[in-house]
N, C-alpha and C positions, 0 to 999 in steps of 0.2 A: 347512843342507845346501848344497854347491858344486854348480858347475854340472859338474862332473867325477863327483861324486857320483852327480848325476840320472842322466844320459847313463851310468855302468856299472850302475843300479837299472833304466831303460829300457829298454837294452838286450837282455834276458830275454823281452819283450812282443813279440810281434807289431805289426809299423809301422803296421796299420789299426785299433790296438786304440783305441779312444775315450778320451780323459784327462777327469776329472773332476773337482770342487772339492768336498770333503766338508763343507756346509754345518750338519749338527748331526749329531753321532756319538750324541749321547742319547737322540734320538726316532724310534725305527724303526716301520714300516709291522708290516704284518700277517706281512712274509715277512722278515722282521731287516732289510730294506735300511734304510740310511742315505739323509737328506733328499743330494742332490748334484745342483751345478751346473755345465753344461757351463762349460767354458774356451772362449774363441773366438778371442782375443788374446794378446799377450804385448807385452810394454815393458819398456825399463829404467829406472832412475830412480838419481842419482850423489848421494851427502848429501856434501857439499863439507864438510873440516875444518876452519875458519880458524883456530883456538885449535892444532892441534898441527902443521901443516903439511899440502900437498899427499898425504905417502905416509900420509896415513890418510884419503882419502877413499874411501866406500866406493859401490859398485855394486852391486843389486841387480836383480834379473830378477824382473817382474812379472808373475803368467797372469793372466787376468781373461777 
């Protein structure tokens, strides 16, 4: 998913809605929830190409 992607997915939500990190989709509680962990962060992190040049390095956007 792009970051263009997210931002028109988000968009549909209310801005105080709470985001979450869906920790195990397998094992639900008593009421179908899913285990999920708050997001508190976010970071990026760049994996540098050197074998095919500078326009393949890629950037990713980390929540945590």
């Amino acid at each position: 998913m792009t970051v263009s992607e997210l931002i028109i997915e988000l968009k549909q939500y209310p801005q105080n809605m709470k985001v979450t990190f869906v920790t195990d989709f397998e094992n639900t509680d008593d009421n179908g929830l899913c285990q999920v962990q708050d997001i508190e962060n976010l970071s990026t992190q760049t994996y540098f190409d050197d074998q095919f040049g500078a326009d393949n390095d890629e950037t990713i956007l980390m929540l945590y």
